[in-house]
N, C-alpha and C positions, 0 to 999 in steps of 0.2 A: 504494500500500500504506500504511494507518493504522498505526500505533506505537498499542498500548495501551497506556496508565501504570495500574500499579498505584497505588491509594492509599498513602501510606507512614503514615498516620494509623492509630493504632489503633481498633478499634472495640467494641466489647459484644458480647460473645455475644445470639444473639435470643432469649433468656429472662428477658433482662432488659427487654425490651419492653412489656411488661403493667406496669411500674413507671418506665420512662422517660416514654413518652406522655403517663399522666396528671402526671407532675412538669412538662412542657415545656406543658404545654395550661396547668395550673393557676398557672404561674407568669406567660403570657402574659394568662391572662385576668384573671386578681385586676391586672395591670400596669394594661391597659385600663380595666380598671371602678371600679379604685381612683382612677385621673387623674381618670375623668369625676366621680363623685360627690365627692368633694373638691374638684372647680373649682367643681360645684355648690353645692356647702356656702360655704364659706369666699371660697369666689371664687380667682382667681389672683392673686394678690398675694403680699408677703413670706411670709405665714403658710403659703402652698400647699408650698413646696420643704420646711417642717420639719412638715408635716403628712400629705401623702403619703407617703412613706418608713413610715412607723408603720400607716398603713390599707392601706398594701399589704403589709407583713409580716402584720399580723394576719387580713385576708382571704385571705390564702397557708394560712397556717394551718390555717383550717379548712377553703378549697377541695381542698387536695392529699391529706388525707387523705378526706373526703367522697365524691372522684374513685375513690382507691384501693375505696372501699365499693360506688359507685352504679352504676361502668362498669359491671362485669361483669352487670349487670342489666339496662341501658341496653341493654348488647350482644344480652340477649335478647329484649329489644319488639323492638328494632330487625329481629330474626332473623325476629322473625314479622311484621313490617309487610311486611319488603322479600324480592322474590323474590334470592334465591341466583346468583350467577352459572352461568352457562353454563361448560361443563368444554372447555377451551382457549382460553376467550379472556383 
């Protein structure tokens, strides 16, 4: 016999959903693309750690709200590219 554990962490109601996602996607990805194009530019060296910080706040910026605009768009090509799932699986 398994013991389930509840989580004891709170959690978000799922309406807040539609405005987590793109904050955690846009946060990850400006992280990513901010390193790589700054190692490209400047190179890694001293200047890289006080130069990052700054091009990924500002590509934050305009990614997260961009997100908040483009998804629900995004969500609809996508509606019409891809078949819908199957109801039970």
């Amino acid at each position: 016999m398994s013991i389930v554990q509840r989580s004891t962490r709170r959690r978000l109601p799922a309406q807040y959903a539609s405005v987590i996602m793109p904050l955690v996607l846009s946060l990850l990805m400006t992280f990513v693309v901010s390193a790589i194009s700054t190692w490209k530019s400047p190179g890694f060296g001293p200047s890289f750690l006080s130069t990052w910080p700054v091009a990924w706040g500002l590509s934050w910026l305009v990614a997260f709200p961009t997100l908040l605009i483009v998804l629900p768009i995004v969500r609809r090509i996508v509606g019409l590219v891809v078949e819908p799932p199957l109801a039970g699986r």
